[in-house]
N, C-alpha and C positions, 0 to 999 in steps of 0.2 A: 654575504656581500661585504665587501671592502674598500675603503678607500684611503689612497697612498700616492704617494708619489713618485713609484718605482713598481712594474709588476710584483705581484706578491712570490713569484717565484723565478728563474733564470729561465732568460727566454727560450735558451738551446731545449730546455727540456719539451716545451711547446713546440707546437706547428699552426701555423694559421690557417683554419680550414675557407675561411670567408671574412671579407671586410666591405666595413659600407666604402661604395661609392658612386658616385654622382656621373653624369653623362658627359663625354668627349665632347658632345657637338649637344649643348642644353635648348632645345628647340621644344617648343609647348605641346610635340605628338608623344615625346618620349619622353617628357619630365613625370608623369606618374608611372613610370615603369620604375624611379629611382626613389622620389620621395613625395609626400602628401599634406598638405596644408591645411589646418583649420582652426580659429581663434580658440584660445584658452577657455573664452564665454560658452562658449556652444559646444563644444566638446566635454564642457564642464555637464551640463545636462542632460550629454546622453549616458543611458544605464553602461553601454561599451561603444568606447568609439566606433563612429558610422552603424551603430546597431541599434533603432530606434530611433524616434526624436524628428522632427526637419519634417519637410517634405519630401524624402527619398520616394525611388520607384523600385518595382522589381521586375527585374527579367524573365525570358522564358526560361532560365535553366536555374531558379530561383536565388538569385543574386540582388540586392538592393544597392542603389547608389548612395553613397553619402553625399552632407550636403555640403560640400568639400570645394573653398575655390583655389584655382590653380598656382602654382607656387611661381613667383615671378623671376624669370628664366636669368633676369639680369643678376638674382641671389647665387648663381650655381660658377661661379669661377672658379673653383678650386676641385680638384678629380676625387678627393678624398673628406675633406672637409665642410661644412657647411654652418654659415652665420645664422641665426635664428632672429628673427626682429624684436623686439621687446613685444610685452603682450601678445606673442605667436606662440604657437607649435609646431611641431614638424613631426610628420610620424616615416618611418623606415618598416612598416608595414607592406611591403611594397615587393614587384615581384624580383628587384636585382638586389633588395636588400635585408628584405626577411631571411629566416633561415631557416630551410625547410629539415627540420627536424627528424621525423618521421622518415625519411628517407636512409639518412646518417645513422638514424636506430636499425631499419628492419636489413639495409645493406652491408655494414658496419659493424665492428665492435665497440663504438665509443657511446658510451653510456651515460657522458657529460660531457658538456663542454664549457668554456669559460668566455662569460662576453666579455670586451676590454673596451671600457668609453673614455677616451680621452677630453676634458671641455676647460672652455675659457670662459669665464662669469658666473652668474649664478642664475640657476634655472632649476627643474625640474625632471627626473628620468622613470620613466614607468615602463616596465621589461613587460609584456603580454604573450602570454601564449593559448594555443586552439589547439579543439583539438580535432578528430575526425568528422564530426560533425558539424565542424563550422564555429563552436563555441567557444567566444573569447572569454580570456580569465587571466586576472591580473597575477602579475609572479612576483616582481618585487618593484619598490618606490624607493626614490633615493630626492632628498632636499640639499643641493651641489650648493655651498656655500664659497667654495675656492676652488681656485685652478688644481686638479690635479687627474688623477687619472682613476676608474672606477669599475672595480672588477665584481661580475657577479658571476659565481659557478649554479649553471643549472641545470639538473638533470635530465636526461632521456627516456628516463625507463616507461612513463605514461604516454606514448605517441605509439605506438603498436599499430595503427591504423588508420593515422593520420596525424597532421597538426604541425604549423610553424614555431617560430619564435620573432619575436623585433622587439623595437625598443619607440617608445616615444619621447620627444625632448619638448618641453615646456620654456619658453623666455619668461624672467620677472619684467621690473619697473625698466631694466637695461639689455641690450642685447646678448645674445645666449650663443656660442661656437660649440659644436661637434667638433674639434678637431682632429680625431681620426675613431673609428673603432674597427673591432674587429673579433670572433669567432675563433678559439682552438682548440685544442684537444693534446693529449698527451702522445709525442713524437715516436713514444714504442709502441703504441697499437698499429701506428700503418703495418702493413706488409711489406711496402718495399718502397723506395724514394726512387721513380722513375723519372725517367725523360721521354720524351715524342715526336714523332716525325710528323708533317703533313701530304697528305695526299689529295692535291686540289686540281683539279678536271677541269679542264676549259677550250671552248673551242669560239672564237674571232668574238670575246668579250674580256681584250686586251684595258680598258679601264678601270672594268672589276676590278681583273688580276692584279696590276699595277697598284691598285688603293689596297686592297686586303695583304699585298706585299709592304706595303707604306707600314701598314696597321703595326704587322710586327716587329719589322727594322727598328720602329721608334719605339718597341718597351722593351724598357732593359729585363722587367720580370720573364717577361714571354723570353728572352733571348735565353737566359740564364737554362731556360727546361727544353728549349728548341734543338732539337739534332738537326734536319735540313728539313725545307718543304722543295716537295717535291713540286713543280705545276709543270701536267701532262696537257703540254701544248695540242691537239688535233685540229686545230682550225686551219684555214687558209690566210688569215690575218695575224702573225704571230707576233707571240712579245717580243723575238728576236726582231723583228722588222722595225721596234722602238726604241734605238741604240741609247736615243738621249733620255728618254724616258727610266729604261733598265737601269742600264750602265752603272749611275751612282746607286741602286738600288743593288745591285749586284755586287759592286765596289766595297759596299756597307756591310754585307751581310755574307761575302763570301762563300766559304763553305756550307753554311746555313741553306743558299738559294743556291736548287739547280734546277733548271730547263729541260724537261724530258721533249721531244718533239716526237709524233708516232702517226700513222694515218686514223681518220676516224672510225674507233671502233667503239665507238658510244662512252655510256659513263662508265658502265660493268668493265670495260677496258680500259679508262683510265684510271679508275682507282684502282683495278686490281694492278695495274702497273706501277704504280705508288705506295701499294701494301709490301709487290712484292720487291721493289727499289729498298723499301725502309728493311724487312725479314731479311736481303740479301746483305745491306751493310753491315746488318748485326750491332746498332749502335743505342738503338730505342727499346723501349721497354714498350711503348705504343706507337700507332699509326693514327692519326685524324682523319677521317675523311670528311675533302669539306668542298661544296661546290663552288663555282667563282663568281656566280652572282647575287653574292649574299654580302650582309653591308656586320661585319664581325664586331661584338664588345669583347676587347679583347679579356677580359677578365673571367669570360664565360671558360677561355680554354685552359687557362689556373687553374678554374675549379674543377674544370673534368678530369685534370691530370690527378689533382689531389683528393679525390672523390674514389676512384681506380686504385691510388697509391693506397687508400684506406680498406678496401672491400676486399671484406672476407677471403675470397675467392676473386681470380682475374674475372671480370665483370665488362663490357661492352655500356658502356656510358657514354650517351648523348644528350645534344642539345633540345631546346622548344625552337618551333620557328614563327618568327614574327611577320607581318606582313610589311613588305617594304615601302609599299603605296600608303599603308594605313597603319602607321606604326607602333599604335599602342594594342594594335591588337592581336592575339595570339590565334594561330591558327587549331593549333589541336594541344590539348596537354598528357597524350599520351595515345600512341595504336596497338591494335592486338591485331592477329587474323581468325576471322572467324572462322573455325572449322569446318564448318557445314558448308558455307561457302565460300572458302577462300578469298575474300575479299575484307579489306582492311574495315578494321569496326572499333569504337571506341571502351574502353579496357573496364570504364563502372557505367552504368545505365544510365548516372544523373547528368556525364559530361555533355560538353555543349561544347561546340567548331565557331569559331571568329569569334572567340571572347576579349571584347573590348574593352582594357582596365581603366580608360579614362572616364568611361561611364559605370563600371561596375568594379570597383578598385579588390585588391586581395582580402583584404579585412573583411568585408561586407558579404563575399559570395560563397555560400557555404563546401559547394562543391571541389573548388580549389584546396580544401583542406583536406578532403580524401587521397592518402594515397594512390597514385595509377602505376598499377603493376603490367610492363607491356612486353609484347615478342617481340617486338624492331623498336631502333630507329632510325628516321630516316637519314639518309648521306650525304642532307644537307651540313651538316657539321657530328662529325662521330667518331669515338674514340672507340679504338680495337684492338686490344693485348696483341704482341705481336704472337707469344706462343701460340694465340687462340689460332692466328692465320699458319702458322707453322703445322698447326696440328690439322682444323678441318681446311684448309687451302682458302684458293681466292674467290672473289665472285663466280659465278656461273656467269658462261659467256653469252649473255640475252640481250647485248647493246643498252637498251634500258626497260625503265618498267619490271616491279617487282625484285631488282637486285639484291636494296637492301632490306624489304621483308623478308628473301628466303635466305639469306644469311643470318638473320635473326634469328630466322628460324631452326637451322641448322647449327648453330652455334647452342643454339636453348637444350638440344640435342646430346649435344656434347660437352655440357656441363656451365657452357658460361651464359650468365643469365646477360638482358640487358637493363639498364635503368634509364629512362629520360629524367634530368636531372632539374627539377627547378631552380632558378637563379642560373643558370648557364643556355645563352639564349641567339639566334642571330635575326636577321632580318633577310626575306628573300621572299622572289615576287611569288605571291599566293597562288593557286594554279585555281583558289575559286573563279576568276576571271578567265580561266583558259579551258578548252574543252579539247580535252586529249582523247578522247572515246571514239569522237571522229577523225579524219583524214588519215595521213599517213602512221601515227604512233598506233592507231587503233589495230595494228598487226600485232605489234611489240605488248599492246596490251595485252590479246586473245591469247599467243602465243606462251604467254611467260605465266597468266595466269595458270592456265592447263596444264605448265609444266611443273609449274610450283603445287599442284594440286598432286601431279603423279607422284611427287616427291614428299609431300608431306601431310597429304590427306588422310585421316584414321578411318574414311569412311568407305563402303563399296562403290566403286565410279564415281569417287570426288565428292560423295553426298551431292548436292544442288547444280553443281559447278555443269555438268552437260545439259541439263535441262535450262539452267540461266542463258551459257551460250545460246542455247536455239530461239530462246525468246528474243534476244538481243538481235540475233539476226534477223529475225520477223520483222521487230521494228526499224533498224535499219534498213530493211526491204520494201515496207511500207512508207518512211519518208524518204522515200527517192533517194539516197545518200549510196549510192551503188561502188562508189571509186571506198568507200567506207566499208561496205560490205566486202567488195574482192579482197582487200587485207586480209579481213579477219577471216575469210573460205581460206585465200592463200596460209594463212597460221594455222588453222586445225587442218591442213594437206603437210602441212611442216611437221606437225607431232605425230601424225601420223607415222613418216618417213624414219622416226627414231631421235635420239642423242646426235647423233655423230657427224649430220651437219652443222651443230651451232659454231664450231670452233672454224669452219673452213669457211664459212659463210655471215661470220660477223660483220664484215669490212665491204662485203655485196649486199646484201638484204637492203641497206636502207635507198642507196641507187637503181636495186630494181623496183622499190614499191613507187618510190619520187616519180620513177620514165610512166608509169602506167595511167599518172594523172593527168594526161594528156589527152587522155578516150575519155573519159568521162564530163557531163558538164555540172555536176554537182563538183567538183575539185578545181576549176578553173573560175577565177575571183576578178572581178575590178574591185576600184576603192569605190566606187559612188554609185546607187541605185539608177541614178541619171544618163548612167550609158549605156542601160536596157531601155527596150523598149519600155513606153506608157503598158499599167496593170489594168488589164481590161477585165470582166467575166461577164456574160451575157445573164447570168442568175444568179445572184449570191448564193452559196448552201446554207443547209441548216433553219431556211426561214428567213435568213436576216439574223438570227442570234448568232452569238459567240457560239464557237465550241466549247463543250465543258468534258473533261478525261470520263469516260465512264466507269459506272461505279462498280467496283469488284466483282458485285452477284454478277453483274453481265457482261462482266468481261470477255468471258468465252465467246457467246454466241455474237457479240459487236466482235471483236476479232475476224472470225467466224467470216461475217457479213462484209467486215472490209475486206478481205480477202479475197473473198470472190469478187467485189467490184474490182481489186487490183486488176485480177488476172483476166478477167471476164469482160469487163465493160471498154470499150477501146475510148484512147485518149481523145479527148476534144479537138480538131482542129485548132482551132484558135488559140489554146492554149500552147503551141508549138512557136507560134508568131507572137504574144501577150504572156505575161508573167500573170496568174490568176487573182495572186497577193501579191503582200511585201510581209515579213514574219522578223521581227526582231529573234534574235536571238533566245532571250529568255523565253521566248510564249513559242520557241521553234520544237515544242513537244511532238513525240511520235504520233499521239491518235487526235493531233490535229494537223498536221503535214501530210497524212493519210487521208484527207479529205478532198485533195487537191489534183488538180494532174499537172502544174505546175508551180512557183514561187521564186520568189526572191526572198533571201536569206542570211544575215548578217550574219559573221563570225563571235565568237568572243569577246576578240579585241576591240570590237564595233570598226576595225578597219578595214574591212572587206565584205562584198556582199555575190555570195551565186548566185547561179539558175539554176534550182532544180528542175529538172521534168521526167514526169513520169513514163516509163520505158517498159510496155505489158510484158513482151518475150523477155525483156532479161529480168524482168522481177519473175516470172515463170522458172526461165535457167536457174536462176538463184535458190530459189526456193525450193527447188528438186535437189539441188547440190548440196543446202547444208542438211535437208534432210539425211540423205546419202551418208554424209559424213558425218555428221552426230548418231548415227544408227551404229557407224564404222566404229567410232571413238568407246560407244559404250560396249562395243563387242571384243574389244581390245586393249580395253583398260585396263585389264590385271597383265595383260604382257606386256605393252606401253610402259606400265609402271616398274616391273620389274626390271626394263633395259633401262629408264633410264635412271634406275634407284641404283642399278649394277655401276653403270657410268658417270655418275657423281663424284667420285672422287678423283678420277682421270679430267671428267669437264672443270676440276678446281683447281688441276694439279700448277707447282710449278712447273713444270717439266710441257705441259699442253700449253700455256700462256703463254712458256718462251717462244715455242715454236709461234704463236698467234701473234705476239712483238717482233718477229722476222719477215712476217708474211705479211704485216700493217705497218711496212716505214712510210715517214711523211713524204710527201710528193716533192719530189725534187725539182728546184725551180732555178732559173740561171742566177750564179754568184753572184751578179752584181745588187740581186733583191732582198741578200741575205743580210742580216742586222751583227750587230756584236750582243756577245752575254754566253755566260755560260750554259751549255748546251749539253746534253747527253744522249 
């Protein structure tokens, strides 16, 4: 360790891998995502910061709180630097300003790096590091007597399988400045100093797009590595329709911003239009994909560029996603697919979904220290070498659901790994709140699943994957959710059929499944329970108790028994004129929806509520049919599999896509509705 007044060696030789900094918009959901507060007294007494001591709690995913109070949002005016109060601390233990270490090791060849603290007064600096298992351990102390700048190189070699880095800063008798630090490493180990395109998909959430365009216009860093973003307009509200809005946004950023417009052919279609936009210019070294209703730190997409510029090998490097509603909390910090059953599973056993740092900060939760080794991420923000798309091609044409797992997974394939990257992070609405299983996606689910199973299952018939189906369908057949269940029969009648409709039928599918919602009364919604009929039932079930899920040993024969009441017992009168319940959402489980021969049914959103009712012949039809077809599926899965393992590289090609961008232009509307802005 060093201190000087001048780095200790020319900067050209360095590269900045990460630097602290502070929040755009310092609002008290997202201030412990950047920095952590706790007096000198009390942080003095614990054995490791937030580790012991206090009244903390611990989580279910064994995480403790520190007794840490919030740092006052009026301290944070500056993007890069920050004033310390006298007698405060401040710690950068935190998830946009720790350095995850461990990462940099196992993906990388940089085997050290050099922290740089620039400070104004005198204070206190204590460099910490952890390791895989959570365990903090002091690395070096530094007593800041004068202004100057404060260099400590430390190495990587001990992070093998987990563990950060940060820095704490102490104020004495007067107040104490950060004024800048930053993270680098030696400029000849990258591979390569690239640049990157964006590929941002959006369809009539022209606000978004408009702000994540703001986002970049105004950094000059971002500008300096930006080739063009791409945004592949498919809405019916386009950004072109907001001349005054665009205009100077387009003005600003010229060649940088173009406007793809194309009809909708989901997201699988718009980014792969924007992968193959950026491969055809020839001007990036990477492509981003990044959705448009995500709220961007723009510093996350620095560090993907230079994370990529550093690994090994071209590497597929993405963001975390944060919840937009609730924004200190992280939705997942890494996926895998399980192979047995294709379906997304978290990458080490101890991880935990909606981890919230303002009550369980990074220092304190052991779990976050393990590294997450994963097969995707998702496209809510993702970086993608372009060779990688040059060599295995674009999306698979599935509209959505499952995209960017099987390109994970196909790329994993093909040599390029990916890494979700901590510290590079965005915010977008959490889909715990939305239930995609049912109504119309619930096609695109079955469909893509099955297909991604033919494609990349190691197991005979998908391991689990056709026996899952069939149960799923039971339960969808037993809670009355019928316009839910025709999807998912209509998508395994689809895999059946082969490959070689997805490409001619991307731009139809979502139009035919939308018209069919019109037969059914589980798919047709008011906003308020109040314009159904009053919830009558002449007997309560059950007794008068709750239902409670039955317990696994008898699952079978309760199955079984509902089963036959479905198909056997005819519906109540009454319940055709009377809704039997009202079912919130959360408590609208299958083997208690199975109880009923009617209800009322809240969505999600809690903004809408059906009628379900129960319908004996077509739960009968139904359940003769997926039998039928899951018998079909497993007698046909090694040929299935082979057409469409044969037709994978045609289903990604360029050469199929273009033809799919001629056959999906936007709908033409009279000139005079047409906006200004660069268009393509």
């Amino acid at each position: 360790m060093t201190t000087t007044d001048a780095p200790a060696r020319p900067e050209a030789e360095r590269r900045i891998l990460h630097r602290l900094i502070l929040p755009l918009e310092a609002t008290p959901d997202i201030i412990p995502l950047y920095i952590e507060q706790q007096s000198a007294r009390s942080s003095a007494v614990s054995s490791s910061f937030g580790l012991g001591g206090g009244d903390e709690q611990v989580d279910a995913a064994g995480g403790s709180t520190a007794p840490a109070a919030q740092v006052d949002a009026t301290e944070l005016s500056d993007r890069y630097s920050v004033r310390i109060p006298a007698g405060q601390m401040r710690s950068f233990g935190t998830y946009f300003n720790a350095f995850p270490a461990s990462y940099w090791r196992r993906w990388t060849p940089v085997r050290s790096v050099r922290l740089r603290i620039a400070t104004r007064g005198r204070g206190q600096i204590v460099v910490y590091r952890s390791n895989a298992r959570g365990a903090i351990q002091r690395q070096e102390f530094l007593v800041v007597t004068e202004n100057g700048e404060h260099v400590f190189d430390l190495p990587l070699t001990a992070f093998g399988d987990g563990g950060w880095y940060w820095f704490d800063a102490y104020a004495g008798s007067k107040d104490f400045t950060i004024v800048g630090a930053d993270w680098s490493a030696e400029a000849s180990l990258a591979r390569t100093e690239g640049t990157f395109s964006i590929s941002m998909t959006t369809m009539n959430k022209v606000e978004y797009c408009l702000e994540n365009i703001r986002t970049l216009e105004s950094n000059p860093d971002l500008r300096r590595v930006l080739d063009t973003m791409y945004v592949i307009d498919q809405g019916s509200d386009r950004l072109s329709d907001h001349p005054d809005e665009l205009g100077p946004l387009q003005e600003s950023m010229g060649d940088q911003l173009t406007i793809v417009e194309q009809g909708n052919i989901g997201g699988s279609g718009g980014f792969s239009r924007g992968m193959y936009e950026t491969a055809k210019a020839g001007r990036s070294t990477y492509v981003v994909n990044c959705d448009d209703d995500i709220v961007i730190e723009p510093e996350s997409l620095i560090r993907l560029v230079t994370f990529a510029d550093y690994a090994t090998k071209p590497t597929i490097t993405g963001a975390h996603m944060f919840d937009l509603n609730n924004r200190s909390v992280l939705h997942t910090f890494g996926e895998v697919v399980d192979p047995w059953r294709i379906q997304p599973s978290l990458p080490n056993p101890d991880n935990f979904l909606g981890h919230d740092f303002a009550l369980f900060p990074l220092r304190t939760t052991p779990w976050l220290h393990r590294r997450a080794d994963v097969d995707y991420n998702g496209w809510w923000m993702c970086l993608i070498p372009v060779e990688a798309v040059e060599q295995i091609g674009l999306s698979l044409p599935v509209f959505i659901k499952w995209d960017d797992a099987e390109y994970g997974l196909r790329a994993k394939k093909a040599g390029y790994p990916t890494v979700s990257l901590p510290g590079a992070g965005v915010w977008h609405v959490s889909w715990v709140d939305k239930d995609d299983l049912v109504g119309w996606q619930a096609y695109f689910h079955e469909r893509n699943r099955i297909i991604t199973a033919l494609l990349h299952s190691p197991y005979p018939r998908g391991g689990r994957v056709i026996r899952e189906s069939q149960y799923m369908d039971v339960k969808h057949i037993i809670s009355m959710q019928y316009y839910t269940e025709t999807g998912r029969m209509m998508a395994q009648r689809d895999v059946l059929r082969g490959p070689s409709p997805l490409h001619s039928e991307i731009g139809t599918k979502l139009p035919e499944i939308r018209k069919m919602a019109a037969d059914f009364d589980d798919s047709r919604a008011k906003k308020d329970a109040e314009e159904y009929p009053a919830v009558h039932v002449d007997k309560p079930p059950h007794r008068g108790r709750p239902f409670m899920e039955p317990r696994r040993s008898r699952l079978p024969l309760w199955t079984a028994k509902t089963l036959v009441k479905q198909l056997a017992t005819p519906v109540k009168e009454r319940a055709d004129r009377n809704p039997e319940t009202a079912v919130a959402h959360q408590d609208a489980r299958w083997w208690r929806l199975s109880q009923y021969d009617s209800a009322l049914v809240s969505n999600a959103e809690g903004t809408q509520v059906s009628w379900y009712k129960r319908d004996r012949a077509k739960a009968r039809e139904m359940l003769a049919e997926t039998a039928r077809t899951h018998v079909e599926l497993a007698r046909r899965w090694s040929e299935l599999q082979q057409q469409f393992r044969a037709a994978a590289p045609e289903l990604t090609s360029f050469e199929a896509w273009e033809k799919t961008f001629r056959d999906n232009p936007t709908p033409e509307r009279p000139a005079k509705d047409a906006g200004a802005g660069k268009t393509a």
